[in-house]
N, C-alpha and C positions, 0 to 999 in steps of 0.2 A: 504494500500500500504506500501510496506517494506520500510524503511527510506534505504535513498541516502548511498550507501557503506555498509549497513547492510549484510552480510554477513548468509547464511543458513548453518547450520553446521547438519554435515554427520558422516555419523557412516559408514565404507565400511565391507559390510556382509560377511560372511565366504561363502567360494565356498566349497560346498557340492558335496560328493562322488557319482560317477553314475554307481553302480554296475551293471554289467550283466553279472548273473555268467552262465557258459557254464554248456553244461551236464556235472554230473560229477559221478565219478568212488567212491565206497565206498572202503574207508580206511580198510584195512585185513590185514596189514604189523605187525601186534605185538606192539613191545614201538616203538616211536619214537628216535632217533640217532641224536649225536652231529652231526652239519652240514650235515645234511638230507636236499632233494631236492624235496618237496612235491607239485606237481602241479593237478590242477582238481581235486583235493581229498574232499569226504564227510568224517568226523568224528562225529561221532552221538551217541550222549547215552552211553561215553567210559570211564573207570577211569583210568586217564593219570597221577595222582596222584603221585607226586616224579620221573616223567620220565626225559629225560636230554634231548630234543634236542637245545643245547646252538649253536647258529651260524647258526639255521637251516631256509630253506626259503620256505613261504606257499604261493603260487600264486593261485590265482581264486580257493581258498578255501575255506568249511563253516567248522566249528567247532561249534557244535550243544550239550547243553547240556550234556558236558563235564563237571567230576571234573578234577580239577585242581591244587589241593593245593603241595604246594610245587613243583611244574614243574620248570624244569631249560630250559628257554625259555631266558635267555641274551643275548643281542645283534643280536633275530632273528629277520625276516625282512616277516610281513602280509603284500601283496598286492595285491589292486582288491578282497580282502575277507572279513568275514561275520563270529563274534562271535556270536549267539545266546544262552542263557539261559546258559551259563556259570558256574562256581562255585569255590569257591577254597577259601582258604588262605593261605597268605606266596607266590603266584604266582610270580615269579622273570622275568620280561622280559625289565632289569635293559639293559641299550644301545639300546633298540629294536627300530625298526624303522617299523614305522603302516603306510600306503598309502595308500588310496583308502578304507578305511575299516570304516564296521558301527561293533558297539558292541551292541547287543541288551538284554534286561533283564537279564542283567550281576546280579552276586550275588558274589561280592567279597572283601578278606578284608584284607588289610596289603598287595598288591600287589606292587611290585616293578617295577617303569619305570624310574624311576630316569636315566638322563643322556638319555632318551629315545628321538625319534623323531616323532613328530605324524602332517600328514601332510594331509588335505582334510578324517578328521576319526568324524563320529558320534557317540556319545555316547548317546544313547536313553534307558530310564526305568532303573528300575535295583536299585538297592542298592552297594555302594563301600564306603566300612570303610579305612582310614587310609591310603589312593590313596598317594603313595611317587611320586612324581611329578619333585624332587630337580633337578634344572639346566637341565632340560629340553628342550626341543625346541616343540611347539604348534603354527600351523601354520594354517589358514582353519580348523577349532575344533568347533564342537557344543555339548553342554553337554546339552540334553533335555529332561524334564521329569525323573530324577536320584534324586538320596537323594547321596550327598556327607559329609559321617562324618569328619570332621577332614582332610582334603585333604590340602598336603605340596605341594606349589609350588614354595620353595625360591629356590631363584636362575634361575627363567623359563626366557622365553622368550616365549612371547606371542603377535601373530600378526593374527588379526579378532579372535578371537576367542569369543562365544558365550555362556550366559548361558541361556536357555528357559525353565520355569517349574519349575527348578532346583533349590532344596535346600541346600546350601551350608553352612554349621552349622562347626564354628570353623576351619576357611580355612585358612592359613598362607600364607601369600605374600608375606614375607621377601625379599626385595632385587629383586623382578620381575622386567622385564621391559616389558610394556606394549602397545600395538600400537592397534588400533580403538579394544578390548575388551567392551565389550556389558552384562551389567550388570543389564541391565534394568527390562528385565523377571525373575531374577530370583523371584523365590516364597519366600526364604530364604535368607536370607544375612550377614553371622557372620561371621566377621573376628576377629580370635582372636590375628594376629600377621601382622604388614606391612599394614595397613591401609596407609603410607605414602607414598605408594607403586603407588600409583590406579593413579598416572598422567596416561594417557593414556589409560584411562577407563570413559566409562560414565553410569551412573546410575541415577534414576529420581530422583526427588524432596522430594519424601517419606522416601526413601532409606539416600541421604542426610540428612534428618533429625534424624534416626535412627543412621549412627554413628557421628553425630556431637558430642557427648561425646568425642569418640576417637581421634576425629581429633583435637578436641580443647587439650585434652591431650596432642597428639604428638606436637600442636603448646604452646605450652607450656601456654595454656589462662586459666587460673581461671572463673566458670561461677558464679557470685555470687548475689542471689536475692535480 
């Protein structure tokens, strides 16, 4: 029996995106366009590589192993859509704002979201090197099953957000702030910056032991046998 006042502590889970995407129309249109208006569209199998649509909005769309590298996608606005098998690097979608969206077997590296908003988005398999994150907003986020190299998140705002699977190798915290973040799955857990960051992050017992180096660093403790 729980002793009198004992208190059960929660972790509040990320609400997950319920896609259903409509029939939709295969994309024939050429490059994509600054502030382009792309609704029910398939994209599949395309090299979109260096194209510009900065400002432009993708509603109840898949984008299906696409290259991608260097795409000027700032500040556009995924929702109710579906990246699968992806590619690129250099991907700029620096302001963008993601809703309702799963990313699947993404392969990408040096992609820019910095200043981005990602709200109720999954990120399932895949590989992403050098994920810019900075001052960010992640709201409802699951990162599951991904290899994250080196992924910047200073400066984010992070509320439920989730790591399952997920190996996180040399990830920078700098400055986050953090609300019920779930640390517990991951597979991986290296933080190479902002360990002092994780109030509002829980992680098990194992994990705790693994950087208590760092933490005794940043608490400024000498361990001495």
């Amino acid at each position: 029996m729980a002793r009198k006042g004992q208190q059960e502590q929660t972790v509040k889970t990320a609400r997950r995106p319920e896609l259903r995407l409509p029939e939709q129309a295969v994309w024939e249109g050429g490059e994509l366009e600054p502030d382009g208006d792309y609704d029910g569209l398939e994209f599949a199998d395309l090299d979109l590589a260096g194209q510009e649509g900065i400002g432009s909005r993708f509603m109840d769309c898949a984008v299906r192993r696409c290259a991608l590298d260097e795409a000027g996608l700032a500040k556009a606005r995924f929702l109710d859509s579906v990246l699968e098998g992806v590619r690129g690097v250099g991907t700029d979608l620096s302001g963008a704002s993601l809703r309702d969206v799963e990313v699947l077997d993404a392969r990408l590296g040096g992609v820019q979201l910095h200043g981005a908003v990602l709200e109720r988005v999954v990120i399932r398999g895949g590989k992403i090197d050098y994920l810019n994150l900075r001052k960010a907003r992640l709201k409802d986020v699951v990162f599951e099953g991904c290899v994250l190299v080196e992924p910047d998140f200073a400066g984010a705002v992070l509320e439920r957000v989730e790591f399952r699977d997920c190996a996180l190798r040399g990830a920078d915290f700098s400055g986050v702030r953090m609300t019920d973040v779930d640390l517990r799955e991951a597979s991986v857990l290296e933080i190479a910056r902002g360990v002092e960051a994780l109030a509002g992050a829980v992680i098990s017992p194992a994990q705790l032991f693994d950087l208590a180096p760092a933490l005794a660093a940043q608490l400024g403790v000498r361990v001495v046998a």
